[in-house]
Biopython code that builds the backbone (N, CA, C, O; Angstrom):
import numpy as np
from Bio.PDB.StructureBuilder import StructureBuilder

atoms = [
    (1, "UNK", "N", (109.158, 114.080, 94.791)),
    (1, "UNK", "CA", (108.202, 115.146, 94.541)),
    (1, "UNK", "C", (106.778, 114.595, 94.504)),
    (1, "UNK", "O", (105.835, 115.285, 94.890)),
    (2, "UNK", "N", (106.640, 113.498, 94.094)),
    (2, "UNK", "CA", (105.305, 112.900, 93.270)),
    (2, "UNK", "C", (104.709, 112.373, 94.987)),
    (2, "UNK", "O", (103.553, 112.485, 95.396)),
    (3, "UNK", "N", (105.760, 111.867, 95.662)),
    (3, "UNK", "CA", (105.579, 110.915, 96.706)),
    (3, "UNK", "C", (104.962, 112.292, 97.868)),
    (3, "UNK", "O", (104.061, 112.136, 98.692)),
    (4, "UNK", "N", (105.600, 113.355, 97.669)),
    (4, "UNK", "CA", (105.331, 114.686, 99.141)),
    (4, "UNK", "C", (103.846, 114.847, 98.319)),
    (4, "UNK", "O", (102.896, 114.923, 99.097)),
    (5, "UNK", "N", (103.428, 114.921, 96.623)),
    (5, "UNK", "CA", (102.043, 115.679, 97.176)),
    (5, "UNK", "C", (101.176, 114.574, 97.431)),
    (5, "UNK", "O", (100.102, 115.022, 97.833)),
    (6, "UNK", "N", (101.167, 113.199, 97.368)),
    (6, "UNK", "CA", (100.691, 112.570, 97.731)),
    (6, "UNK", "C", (100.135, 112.220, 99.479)),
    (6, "UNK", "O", (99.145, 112.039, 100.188)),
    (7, "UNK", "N", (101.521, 112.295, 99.466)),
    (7, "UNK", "CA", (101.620, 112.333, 101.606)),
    (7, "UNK", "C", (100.769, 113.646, 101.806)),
    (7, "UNK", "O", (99.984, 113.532, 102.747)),
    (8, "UNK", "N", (100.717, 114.999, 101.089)),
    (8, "UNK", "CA", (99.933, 116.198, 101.429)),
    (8, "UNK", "C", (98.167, 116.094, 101.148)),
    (8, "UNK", "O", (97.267, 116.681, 101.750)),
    (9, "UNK", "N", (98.080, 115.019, 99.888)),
    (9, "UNK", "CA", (96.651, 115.026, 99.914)),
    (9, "UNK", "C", (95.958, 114.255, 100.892)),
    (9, "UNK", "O", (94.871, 114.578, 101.373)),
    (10, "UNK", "N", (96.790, 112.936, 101.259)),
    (10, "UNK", "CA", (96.345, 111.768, 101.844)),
    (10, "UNK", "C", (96.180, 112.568, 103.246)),
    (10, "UNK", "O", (95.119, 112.352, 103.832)),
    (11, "UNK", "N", (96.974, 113.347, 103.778)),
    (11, "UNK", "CA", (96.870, 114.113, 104.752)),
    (11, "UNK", "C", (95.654, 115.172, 104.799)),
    (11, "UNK", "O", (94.895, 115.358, 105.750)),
    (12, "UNK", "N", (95.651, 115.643, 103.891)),
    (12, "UNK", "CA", (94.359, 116.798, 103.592)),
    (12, "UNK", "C", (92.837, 115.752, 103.714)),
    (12, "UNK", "O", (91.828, 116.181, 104.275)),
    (13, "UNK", "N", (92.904, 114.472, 103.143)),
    (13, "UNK", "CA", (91.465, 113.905, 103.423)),
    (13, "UNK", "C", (91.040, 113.084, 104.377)),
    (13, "UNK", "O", (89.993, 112.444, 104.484)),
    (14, "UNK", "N", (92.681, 113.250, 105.567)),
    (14, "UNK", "CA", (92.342, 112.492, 106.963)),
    (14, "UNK", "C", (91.168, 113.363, 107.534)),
    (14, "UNK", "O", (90.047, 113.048, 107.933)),
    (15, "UNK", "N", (92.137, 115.166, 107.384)),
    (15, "UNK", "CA", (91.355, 115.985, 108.456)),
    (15, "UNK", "C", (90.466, 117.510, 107.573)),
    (15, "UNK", "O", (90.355, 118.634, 108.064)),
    (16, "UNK", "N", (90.093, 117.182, 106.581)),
    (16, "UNK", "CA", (89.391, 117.787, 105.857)),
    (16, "UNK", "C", (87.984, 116.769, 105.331)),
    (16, "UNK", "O", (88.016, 115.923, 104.438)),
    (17, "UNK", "N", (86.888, 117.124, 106.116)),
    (17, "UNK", "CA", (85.365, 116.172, 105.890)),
    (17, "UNK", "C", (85.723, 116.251, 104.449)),
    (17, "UNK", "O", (86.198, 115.301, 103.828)),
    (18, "UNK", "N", (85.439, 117.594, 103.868)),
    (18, "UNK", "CA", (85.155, 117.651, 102.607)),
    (18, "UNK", "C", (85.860, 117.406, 101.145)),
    (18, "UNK", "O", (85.432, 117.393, 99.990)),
    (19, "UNK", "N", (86.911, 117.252, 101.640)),
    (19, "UNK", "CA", (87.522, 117.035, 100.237)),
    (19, "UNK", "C", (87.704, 115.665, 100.913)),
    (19, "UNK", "O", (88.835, 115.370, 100.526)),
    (20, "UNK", "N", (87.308, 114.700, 101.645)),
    (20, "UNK", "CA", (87.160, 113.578, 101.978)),
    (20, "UNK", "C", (86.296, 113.021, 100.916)),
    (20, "UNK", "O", (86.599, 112.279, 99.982)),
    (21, "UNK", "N", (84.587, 113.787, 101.418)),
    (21, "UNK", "CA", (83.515, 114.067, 100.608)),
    (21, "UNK", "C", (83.619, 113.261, 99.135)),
    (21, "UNK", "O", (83.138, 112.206, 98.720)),
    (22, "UNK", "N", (84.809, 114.667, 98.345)),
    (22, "UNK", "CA", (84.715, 114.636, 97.047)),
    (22, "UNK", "C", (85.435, 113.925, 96.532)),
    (22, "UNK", "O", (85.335, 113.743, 95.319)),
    (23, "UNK", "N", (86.546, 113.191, 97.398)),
    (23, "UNK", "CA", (87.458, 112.314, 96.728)),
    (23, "UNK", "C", (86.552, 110.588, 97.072)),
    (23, "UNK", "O", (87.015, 109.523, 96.664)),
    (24, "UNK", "N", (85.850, 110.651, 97.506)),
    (24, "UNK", "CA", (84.995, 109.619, 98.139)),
    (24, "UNK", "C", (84.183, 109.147, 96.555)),
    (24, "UNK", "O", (84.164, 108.084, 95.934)),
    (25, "UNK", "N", (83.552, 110.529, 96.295)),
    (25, "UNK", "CA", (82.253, 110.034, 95.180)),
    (25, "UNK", "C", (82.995, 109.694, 94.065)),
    (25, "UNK", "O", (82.695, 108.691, 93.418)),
    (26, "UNK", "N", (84.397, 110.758, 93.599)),
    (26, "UNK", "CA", (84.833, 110.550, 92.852)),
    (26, "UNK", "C", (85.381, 108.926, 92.919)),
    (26, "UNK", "O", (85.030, 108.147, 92.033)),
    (27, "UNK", "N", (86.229, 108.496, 93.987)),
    (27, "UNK", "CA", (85.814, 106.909, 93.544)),
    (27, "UNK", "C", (84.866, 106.144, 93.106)),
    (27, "UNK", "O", (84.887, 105.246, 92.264)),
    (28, "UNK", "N", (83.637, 106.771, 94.045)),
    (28, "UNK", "CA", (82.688, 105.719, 93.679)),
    (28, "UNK", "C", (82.396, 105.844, 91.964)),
    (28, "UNK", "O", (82.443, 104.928, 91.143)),
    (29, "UNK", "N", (82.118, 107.127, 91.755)),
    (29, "UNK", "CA", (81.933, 107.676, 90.001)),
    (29, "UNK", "C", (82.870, 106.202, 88.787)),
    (29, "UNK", "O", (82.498, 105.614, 87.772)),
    (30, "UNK", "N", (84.130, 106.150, 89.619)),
    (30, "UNK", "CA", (85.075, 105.052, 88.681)),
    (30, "UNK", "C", (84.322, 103.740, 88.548)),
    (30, "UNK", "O", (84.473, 103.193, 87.455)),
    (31, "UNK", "N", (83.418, 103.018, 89.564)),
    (31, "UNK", "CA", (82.712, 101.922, 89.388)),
    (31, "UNK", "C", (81.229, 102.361, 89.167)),
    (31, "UNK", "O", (80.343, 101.567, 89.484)),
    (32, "UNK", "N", (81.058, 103.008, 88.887)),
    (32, "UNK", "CA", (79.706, 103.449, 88.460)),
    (32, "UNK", "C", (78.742, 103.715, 89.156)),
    (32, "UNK", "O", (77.763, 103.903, 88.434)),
    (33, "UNK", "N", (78.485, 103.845, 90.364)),
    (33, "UNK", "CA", (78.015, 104.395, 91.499)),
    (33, "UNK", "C", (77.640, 105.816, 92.259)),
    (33, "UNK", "O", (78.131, 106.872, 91.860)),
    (34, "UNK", "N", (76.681, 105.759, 93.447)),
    (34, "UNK", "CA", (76.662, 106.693, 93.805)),
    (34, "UNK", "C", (77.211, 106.452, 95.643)),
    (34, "UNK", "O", (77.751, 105.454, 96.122)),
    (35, "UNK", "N", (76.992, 107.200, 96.046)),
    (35, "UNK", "CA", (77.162, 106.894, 97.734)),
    (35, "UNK", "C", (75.839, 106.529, 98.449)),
    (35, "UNK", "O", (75.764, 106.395, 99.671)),
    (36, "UNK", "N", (74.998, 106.408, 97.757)),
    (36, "UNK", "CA", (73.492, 106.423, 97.946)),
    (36, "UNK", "C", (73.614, 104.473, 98.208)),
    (36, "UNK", "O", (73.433, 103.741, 99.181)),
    (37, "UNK", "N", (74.137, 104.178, 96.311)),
    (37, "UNK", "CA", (74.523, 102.476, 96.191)),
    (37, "UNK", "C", (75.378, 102.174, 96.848)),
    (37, "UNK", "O", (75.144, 101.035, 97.252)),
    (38, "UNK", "N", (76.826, 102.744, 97.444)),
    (38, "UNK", "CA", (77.489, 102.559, 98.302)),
    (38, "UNK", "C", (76.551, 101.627, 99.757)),
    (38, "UNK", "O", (76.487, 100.497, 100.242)),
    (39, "UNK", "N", (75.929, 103.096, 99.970)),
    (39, "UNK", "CA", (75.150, 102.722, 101.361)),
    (39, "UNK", "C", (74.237, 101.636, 101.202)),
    (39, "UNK", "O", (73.963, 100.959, 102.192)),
    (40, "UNK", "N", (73.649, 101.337, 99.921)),
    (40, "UNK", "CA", (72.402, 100.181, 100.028)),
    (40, "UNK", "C", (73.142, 98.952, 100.346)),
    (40, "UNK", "O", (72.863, 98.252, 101.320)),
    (41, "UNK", "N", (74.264, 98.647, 99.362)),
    (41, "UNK", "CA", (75.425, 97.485, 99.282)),
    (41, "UNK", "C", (75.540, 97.163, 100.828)),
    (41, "UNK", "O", (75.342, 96.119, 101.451)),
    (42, "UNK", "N", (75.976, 98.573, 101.271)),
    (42, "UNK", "CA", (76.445, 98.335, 102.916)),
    (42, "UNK", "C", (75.687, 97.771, 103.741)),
    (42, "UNK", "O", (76.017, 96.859, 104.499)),
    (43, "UNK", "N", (74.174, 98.486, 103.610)),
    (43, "UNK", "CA", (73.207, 97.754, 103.991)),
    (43, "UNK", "C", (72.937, 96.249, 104.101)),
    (43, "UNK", "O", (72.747, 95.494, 105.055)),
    (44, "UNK", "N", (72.994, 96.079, 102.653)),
    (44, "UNK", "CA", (72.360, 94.560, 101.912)),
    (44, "UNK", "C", (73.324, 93.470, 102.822)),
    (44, "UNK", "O", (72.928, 92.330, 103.064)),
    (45, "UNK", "N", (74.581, 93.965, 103.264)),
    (45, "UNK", "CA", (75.735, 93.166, 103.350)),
    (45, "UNK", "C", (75.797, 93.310, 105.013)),
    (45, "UNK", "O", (76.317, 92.369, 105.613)),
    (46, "UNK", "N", (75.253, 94.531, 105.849)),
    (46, "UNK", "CA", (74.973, 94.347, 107.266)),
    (46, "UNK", "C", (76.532, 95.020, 107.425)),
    (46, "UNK", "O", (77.224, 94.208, 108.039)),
    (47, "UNK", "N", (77.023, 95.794, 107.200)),
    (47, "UNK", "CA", (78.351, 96.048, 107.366)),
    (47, "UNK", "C", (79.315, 95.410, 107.240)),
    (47, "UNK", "O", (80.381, 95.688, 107.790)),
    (48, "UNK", "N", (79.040, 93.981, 106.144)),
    (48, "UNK", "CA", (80.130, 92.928, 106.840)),
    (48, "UNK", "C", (80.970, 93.007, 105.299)),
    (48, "UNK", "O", (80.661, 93.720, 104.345)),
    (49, "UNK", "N", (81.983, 92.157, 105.383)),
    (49, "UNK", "CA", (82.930, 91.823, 104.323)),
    (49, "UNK", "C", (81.847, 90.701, 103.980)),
    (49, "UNK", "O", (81.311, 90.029, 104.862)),
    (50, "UNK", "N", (81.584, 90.565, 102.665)),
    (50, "UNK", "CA", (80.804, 89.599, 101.498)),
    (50, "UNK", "C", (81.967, 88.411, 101.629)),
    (50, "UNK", "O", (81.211, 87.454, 101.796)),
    (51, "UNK", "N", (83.032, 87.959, 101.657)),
    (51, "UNK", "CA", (83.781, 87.192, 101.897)),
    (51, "UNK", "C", (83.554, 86.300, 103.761)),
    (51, "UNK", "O", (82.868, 85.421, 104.282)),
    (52, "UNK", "N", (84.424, 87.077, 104.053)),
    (52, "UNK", "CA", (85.184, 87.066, 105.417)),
    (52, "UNK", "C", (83.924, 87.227, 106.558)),
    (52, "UNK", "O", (84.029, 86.648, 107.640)),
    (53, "UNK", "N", (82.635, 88.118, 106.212)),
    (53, "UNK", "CA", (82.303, 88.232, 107.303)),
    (53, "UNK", "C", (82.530, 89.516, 108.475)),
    (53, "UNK", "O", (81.636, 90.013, 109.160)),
    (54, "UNK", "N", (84.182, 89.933, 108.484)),
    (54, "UNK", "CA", (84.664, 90.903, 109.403)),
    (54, "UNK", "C", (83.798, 92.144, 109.090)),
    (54, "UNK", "O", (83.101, 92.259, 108.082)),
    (55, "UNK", "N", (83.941, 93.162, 110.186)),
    (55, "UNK", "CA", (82.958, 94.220, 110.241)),
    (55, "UNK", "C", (84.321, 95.466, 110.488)),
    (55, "UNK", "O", (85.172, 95.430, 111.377)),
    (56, "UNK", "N", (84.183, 96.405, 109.505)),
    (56, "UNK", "CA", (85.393, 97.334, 109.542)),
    (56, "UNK", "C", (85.503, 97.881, 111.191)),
    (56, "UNK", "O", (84.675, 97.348, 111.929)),
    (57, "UNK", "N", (86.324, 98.765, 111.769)),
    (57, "UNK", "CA", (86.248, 99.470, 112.974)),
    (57, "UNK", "C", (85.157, 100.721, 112.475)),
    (57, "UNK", "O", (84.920, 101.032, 111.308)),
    (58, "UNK", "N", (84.532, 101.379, 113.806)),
    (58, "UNK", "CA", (83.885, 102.139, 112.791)),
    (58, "UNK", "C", (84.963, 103.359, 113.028)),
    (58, "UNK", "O", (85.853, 103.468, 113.871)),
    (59, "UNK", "N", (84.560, 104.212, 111.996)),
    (59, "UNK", "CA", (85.100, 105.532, 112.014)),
    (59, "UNK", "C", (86.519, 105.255, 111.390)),
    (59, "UNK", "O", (87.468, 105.946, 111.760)),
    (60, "UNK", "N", (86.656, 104.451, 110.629)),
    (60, "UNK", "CA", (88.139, 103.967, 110.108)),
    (60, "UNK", "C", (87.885, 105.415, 109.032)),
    (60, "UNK", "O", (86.799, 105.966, 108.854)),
    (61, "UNK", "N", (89.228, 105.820, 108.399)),
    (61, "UNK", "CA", (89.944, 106.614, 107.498)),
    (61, "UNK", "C", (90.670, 105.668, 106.642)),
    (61, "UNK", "O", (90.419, 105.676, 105.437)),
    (62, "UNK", "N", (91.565, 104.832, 107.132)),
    (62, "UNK", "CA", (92.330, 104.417, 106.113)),
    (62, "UNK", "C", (91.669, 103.326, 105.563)),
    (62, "UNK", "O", (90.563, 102.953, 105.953)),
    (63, "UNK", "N", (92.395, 102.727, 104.545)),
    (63, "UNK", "CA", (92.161, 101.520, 103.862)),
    (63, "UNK", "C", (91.565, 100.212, 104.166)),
    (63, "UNK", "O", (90.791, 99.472, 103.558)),
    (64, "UNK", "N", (92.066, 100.170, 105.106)),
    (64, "UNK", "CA", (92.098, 99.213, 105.876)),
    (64, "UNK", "C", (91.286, 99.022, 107.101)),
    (64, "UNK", "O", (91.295, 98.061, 107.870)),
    (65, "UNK", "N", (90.526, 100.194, 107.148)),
    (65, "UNK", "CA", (89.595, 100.224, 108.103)),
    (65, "UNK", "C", (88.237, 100.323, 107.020)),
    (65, "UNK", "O", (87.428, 100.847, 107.786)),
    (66, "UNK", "N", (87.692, 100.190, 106.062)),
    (66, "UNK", "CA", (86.841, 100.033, 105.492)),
    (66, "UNK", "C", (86.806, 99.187, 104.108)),
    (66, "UNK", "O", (87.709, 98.883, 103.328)),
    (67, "UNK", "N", (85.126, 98.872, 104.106)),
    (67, "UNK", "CA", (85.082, 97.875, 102.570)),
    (67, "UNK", "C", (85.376, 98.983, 101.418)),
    (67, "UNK", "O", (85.164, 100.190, 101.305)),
    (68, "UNK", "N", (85.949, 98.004, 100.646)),
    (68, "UNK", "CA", (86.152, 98.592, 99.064)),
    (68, "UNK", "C", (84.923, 97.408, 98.057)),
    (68, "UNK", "O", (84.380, 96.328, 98.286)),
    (69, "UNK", "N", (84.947, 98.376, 96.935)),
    (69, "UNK", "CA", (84.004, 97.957, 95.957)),
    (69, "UNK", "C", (84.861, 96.680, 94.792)),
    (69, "UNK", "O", (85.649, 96.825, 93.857)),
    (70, "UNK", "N", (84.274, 95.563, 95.382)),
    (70, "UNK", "CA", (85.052, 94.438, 94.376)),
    (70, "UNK", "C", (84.241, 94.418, 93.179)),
    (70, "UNK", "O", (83.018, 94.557, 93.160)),
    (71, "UNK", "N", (85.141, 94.202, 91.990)),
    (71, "UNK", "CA", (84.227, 94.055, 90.817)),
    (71, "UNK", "C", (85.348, 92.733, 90.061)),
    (71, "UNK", "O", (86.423, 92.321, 90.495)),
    (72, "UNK", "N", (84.717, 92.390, 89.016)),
    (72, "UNK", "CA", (85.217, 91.543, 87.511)),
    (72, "UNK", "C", (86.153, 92.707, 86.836)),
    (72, "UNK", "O", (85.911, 93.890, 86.594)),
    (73, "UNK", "N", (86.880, 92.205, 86.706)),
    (73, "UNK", "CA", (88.665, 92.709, 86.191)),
    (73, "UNK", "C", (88.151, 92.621, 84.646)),
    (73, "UNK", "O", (88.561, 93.494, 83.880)),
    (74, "UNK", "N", (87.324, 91.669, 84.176)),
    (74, "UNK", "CA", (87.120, 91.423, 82.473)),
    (74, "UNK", "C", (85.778, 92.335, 82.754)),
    (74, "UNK", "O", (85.769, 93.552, 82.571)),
    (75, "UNK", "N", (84.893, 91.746, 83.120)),
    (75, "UNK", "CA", (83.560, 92.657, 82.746)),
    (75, "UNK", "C", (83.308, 94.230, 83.145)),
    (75, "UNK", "O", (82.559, 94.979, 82.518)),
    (76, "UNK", "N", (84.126, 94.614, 84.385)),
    (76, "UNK", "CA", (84.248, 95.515, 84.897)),
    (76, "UNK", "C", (82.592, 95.749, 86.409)),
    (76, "UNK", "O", (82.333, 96.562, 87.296)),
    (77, "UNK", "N", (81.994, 94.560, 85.889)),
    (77, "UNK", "CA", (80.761, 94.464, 86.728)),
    (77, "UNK", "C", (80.821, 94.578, 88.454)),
    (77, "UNK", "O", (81.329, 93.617, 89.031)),
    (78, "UNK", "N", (80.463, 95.394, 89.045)),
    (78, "UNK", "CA", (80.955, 95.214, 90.661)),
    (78, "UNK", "C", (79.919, 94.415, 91.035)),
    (78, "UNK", "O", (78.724, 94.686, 90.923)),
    (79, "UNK", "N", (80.566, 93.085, 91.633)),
    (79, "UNK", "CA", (80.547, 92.308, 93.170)),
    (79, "UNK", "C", (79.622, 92.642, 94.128)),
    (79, "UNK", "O", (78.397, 92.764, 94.162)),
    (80, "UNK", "N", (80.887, 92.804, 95.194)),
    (80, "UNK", "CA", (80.174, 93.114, 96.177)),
    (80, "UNK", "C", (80.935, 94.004, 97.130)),
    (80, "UNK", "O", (81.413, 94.956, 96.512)),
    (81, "UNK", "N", (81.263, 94.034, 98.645)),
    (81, "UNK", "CA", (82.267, 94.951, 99.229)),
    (81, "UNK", "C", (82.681, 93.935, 99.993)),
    (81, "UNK", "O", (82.018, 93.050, 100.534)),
    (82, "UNK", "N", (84.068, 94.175, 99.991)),
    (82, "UNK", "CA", (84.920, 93.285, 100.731)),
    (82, "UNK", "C", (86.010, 93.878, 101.656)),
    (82, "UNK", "O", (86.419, 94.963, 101.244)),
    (83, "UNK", "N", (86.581, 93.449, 102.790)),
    (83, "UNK", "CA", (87.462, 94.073, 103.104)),
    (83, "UNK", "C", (88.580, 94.190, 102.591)),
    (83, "UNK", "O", (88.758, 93.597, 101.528)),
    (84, "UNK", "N", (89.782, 95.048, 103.215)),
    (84, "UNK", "CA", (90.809, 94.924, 102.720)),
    (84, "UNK", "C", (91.650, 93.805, 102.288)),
    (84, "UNK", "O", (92.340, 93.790, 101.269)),
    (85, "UNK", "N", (91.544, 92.978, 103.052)),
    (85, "UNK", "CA", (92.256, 91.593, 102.816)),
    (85, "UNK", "C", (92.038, 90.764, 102.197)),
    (85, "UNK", "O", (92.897, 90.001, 101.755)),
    (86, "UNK", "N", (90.725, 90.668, 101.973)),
    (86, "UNK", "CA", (89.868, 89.970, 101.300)),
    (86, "UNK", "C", (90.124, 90.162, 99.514)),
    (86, "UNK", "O", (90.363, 89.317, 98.651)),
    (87, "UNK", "N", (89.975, 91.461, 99.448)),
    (87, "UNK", "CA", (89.780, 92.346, 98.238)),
    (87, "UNK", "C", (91.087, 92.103, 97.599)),
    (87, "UNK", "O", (91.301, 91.523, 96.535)),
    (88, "UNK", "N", (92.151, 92.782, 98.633)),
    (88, "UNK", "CA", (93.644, 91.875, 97.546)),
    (88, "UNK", "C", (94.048, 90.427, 97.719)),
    (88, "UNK", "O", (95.057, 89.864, 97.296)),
    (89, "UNK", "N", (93.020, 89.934, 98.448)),
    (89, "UNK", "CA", (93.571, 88.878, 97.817)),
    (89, "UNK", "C", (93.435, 88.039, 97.122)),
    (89, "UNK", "O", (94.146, 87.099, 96.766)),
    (90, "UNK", "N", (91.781, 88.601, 96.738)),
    (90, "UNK", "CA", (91.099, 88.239, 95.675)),
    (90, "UNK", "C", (92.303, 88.462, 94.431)),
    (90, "UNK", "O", (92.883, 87.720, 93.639)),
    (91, "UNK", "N", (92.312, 89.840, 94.735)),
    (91, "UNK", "CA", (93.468, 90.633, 93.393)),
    (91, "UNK", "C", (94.872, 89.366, 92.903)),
    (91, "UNK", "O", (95.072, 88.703, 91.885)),
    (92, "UNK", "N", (95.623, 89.513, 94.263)),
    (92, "UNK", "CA", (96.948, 88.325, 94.157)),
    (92, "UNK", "C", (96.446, 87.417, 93.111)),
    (92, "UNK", "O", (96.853, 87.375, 91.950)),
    (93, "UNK", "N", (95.412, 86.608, 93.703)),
    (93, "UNK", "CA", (94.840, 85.549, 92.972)),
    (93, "UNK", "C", (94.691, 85.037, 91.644)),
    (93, "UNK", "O", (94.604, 83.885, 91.219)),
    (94, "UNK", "N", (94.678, 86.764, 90.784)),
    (94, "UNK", "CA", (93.947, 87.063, 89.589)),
    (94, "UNK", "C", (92.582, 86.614, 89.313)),
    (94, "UNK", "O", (92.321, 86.304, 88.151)),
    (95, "UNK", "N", (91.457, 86.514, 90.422)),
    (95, "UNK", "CA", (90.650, 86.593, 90.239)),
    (95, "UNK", "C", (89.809, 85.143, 89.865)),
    (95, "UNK", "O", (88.635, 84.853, 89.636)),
    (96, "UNK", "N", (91.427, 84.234, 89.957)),
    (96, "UNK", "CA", (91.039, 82.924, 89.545)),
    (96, "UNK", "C", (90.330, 81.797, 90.193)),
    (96, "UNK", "O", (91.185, 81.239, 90.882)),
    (97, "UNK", "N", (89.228, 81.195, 90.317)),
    (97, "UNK", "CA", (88.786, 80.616, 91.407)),
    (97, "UNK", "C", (89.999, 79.064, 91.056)),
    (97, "UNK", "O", (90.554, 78.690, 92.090)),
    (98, "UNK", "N", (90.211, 78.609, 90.347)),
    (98, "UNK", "CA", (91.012, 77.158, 89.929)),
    (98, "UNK", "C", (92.347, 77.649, 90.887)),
    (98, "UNK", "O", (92.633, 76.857, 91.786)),
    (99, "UNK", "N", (93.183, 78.873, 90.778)),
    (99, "UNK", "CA", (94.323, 79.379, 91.430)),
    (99, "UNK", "C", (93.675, 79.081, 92.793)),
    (99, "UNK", "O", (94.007, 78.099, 93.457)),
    (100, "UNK", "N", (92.682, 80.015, 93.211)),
    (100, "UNK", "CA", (92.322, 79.727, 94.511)),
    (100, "UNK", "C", (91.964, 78.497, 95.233)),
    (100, "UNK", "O", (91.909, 78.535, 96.462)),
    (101, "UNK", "N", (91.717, 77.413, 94.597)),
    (101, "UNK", "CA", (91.092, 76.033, 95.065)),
    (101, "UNK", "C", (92.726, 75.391, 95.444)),
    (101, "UNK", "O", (93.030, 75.035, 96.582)),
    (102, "UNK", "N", (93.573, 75.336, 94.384)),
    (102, "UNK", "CA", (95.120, 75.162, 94.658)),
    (102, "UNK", "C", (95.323, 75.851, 96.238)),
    (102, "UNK", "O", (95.509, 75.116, 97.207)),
    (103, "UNK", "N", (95.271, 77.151, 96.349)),
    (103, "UNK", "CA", (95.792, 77.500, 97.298)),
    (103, "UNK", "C", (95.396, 76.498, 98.347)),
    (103, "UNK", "O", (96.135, 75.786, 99.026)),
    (104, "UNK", "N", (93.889, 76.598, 98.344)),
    (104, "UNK", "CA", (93.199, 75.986, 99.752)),
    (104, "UNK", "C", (93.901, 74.640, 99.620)),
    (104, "UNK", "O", (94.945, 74.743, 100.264)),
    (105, "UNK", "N", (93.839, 73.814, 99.255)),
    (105, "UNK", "CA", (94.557, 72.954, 99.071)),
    (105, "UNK", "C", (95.412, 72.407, 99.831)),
    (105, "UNK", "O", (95.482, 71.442, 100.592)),
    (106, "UNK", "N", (96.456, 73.771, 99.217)),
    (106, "UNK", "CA", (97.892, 73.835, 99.677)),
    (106, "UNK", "C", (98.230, 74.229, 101.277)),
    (106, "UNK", "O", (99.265, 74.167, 101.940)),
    (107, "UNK", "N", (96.425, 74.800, 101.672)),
    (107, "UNK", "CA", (97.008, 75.669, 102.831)),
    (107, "UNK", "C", (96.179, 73.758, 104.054)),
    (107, "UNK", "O", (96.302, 73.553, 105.262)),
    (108, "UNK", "N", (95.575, 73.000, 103.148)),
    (108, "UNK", "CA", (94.760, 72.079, 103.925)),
    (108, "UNK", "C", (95.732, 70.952, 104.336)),
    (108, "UNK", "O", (95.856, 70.421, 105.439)),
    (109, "UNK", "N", (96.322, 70.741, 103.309)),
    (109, "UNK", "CA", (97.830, 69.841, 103.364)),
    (109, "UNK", "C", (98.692, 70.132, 104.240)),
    (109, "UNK", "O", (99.417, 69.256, 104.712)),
    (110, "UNK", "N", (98.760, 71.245, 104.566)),
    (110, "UNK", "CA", (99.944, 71.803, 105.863)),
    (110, "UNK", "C", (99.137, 71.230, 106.835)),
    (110, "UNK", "O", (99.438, 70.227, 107.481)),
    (111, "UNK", "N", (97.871, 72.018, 106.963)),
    (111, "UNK", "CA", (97.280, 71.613, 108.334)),
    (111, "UNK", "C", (96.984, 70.143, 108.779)),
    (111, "UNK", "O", (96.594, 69.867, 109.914)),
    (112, "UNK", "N", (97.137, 69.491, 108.079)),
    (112, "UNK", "CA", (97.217, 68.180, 108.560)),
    (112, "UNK", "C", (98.595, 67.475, 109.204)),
    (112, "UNK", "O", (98.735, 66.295, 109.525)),
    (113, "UNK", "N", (99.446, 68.430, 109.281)),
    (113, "UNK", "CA", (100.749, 67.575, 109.534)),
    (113, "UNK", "C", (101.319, 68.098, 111.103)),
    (113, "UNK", "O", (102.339, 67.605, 111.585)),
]
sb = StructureBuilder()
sb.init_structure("model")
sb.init_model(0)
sb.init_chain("A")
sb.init_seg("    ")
for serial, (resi, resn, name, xyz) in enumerate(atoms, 1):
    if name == "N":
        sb.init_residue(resn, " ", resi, " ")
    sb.init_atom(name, np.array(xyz, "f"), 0.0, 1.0, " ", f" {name:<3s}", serial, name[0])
structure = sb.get_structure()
C-alpha cells in the first residue's frame, strides 16, 4: 500500500511541473534554504559535483541525474552539492574522513598489483 502511493507520487512529480515545484522547495525548506541558494551554490560550483567534478545530464528528474545538498550529520551545517555518488558515499562512509583515508588506501594497494 505504502509502496503504490509512493510509485503514484514519484510519478505525479515526473510529469506534473508543479507539484515538482512544491516538493522541490519543500526539500530545500529541510536544509534551510531557498531555490534562490540552491541556484547561487549551483552557480558558485559551475554545475559541477564539489567532489567529483561530474556535471549532472541536463534536464535530469531523477536522483541521479542531479546534485543534492550535502551537509554535517552532527552540525546539520550544509556543505556543498554533490552528486549522487559522491553524496552516498560520503553517507556509507559516515562522514568519516580517517574511514575514508583507509579506504583510499585499500583501493591504492590493489592498484599496484
Amino acid at each position: 500500500m505504502l509502496r503504490d502511493k509512493m510509485d503514484r507520487m514519484n510519478a505525479r512529480r515526473r510529469v506534473d511541473p508543479a507539484h515538482r515545484a512544491r516538493w522541490t522547495e519543500g526539500n530545500f525548506r529541510k536544509y534551510g534554504i531557498t531555490g534562490a541558494d540552491f541556484a547561487a551554490m549551483l552557480q558558485a560550483q559551475n554545475g559541477q559535483c564539489a567532489l567529483c567534478g561530474d556535471v549532472p545530464p541536463p534536464g535530469g528528474k531523477l536522483a541521479m541525474a542531479r546534485l543534492h545538498i550535502d551537509h554535517d550529520h552532527v552540525t546539520g551545517k550544509n556543505r556543498a552539492l554533490l552528486c549522487s555518488h559522491c553524496n552516498r558515499g560520503l553517507g556509507c562512509f559516515k562522514d568519516d574522513p580517517d574511514l575514508l583515508e583507509l579506504a583510499a588506501a585499500y583501493l591504492r594497494s590493489w592498484a599496484t598489483r
